[in-house]
C-alpha positions as CSV (number, residue, x, y, z in Angstrom):
1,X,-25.3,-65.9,-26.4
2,X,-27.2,-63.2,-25.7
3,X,-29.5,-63.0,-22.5
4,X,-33.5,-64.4,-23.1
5,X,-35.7,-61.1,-24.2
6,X,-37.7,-59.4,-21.5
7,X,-41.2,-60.6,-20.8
8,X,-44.3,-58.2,-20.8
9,X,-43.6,-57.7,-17.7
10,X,-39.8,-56.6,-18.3
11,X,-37.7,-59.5,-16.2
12,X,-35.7,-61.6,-18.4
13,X,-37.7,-64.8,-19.5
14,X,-36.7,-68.2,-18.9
15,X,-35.5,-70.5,-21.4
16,X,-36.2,-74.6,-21.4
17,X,-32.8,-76.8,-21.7
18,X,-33.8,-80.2,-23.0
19,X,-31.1,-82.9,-22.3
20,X,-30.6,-85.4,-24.5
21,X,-32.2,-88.6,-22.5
22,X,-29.7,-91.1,-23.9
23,X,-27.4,-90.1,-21.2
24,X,-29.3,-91.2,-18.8
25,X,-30.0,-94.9,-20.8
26,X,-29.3,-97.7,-18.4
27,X,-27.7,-99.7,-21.9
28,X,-26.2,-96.6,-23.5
29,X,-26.0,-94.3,-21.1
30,X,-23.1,-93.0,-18.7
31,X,-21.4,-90.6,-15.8
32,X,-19.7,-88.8,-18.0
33,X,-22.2,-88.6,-20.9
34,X,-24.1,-87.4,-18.3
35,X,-22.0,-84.8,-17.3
36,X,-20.6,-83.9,-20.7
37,X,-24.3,-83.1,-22.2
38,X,-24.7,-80.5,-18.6
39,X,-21.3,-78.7,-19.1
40,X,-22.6,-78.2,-22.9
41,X,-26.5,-77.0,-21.7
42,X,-24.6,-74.4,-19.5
43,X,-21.6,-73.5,-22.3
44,X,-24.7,-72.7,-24.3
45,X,-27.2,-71.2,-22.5
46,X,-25.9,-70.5,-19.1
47,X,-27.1,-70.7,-15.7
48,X,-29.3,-68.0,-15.4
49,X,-33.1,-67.9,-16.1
50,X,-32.5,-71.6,-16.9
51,X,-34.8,-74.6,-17.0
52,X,-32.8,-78.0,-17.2
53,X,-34.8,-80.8,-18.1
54,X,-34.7,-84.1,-20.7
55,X,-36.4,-83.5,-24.2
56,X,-38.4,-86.2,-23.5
57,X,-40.4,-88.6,-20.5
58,X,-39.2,-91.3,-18.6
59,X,-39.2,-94.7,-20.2
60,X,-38.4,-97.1,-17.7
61,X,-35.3,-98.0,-19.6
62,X,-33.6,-94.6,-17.3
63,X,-30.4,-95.9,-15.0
64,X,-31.0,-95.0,-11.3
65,X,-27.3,-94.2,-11.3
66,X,-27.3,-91.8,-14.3
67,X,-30.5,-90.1,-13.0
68,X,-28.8,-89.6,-9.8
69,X,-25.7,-88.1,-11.7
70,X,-27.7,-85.8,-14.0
71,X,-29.0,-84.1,-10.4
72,X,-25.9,-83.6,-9.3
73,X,-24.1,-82.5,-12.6
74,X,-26.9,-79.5,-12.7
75,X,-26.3,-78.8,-9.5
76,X,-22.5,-79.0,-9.1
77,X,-21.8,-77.3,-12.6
78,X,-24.2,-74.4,-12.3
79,X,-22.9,-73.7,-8.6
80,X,-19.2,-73.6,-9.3
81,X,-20.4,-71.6,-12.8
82,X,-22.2,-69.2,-10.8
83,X,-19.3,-69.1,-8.1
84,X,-16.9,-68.3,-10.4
85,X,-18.9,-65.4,-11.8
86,X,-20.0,-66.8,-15.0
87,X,-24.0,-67.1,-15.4
C-alpha cells in the first residue's frame, strides 16, 4: 500500500486500524485470533503513522486474557516489523 497522504502541514497523516473485537470475546475469542487479526492490521497497513485500536467499545463480554494478548501482539509484531526494516 501506498504511504497515508501528507497533512496540510506536509508530515504523513496517520491512519485508524480498527480490529475486529470478536478476538478479544471471552466466548469466541482467542490467542491466536488475536494475534492473527494484528499480523493482518500490519500486512495491510504497516507500522508506521499507525493507530491500532478495536472498531468498536468495550462490552464487558472482553476476555482479560485476550485483552492482555492484543497488547502484546501490537507491540511484539510491530517491534520485530520495524526491526527487520519493514514499516
Amino acid at each position: 500500500l501506498p504511504p497515508p497522504p501528507p497533512t496540510l502541514s506536509g508530515k504523513a497523516s496517520g491512519v485508524q486500524g480498527n480490529l475486529p473485537i470478536s478476538v478479544i470475546n471471552k466466548d469466541n475469542g482467542s490467542v491466536e485470533k488475536v494475534n492473527e487479526a494484528v499480523a493482518s492490521l500490519f500486512a495491510d497497513i504497516g507500522t508506521q503513522n499507525l493507530i491500532a485500536n478495536l472498531g468498536e467499545g468495550l462490552s464487558g463480554q472482553e476476555s482479560p486474557e485476550y485483552v492482555a494478548a492484543l497488547v502484546d501482539a501490537i507491540h511484539k509484531q510491530s517491534e520485530a516489523l520495524i526491526a527487520q526494516g519493514l514499516k
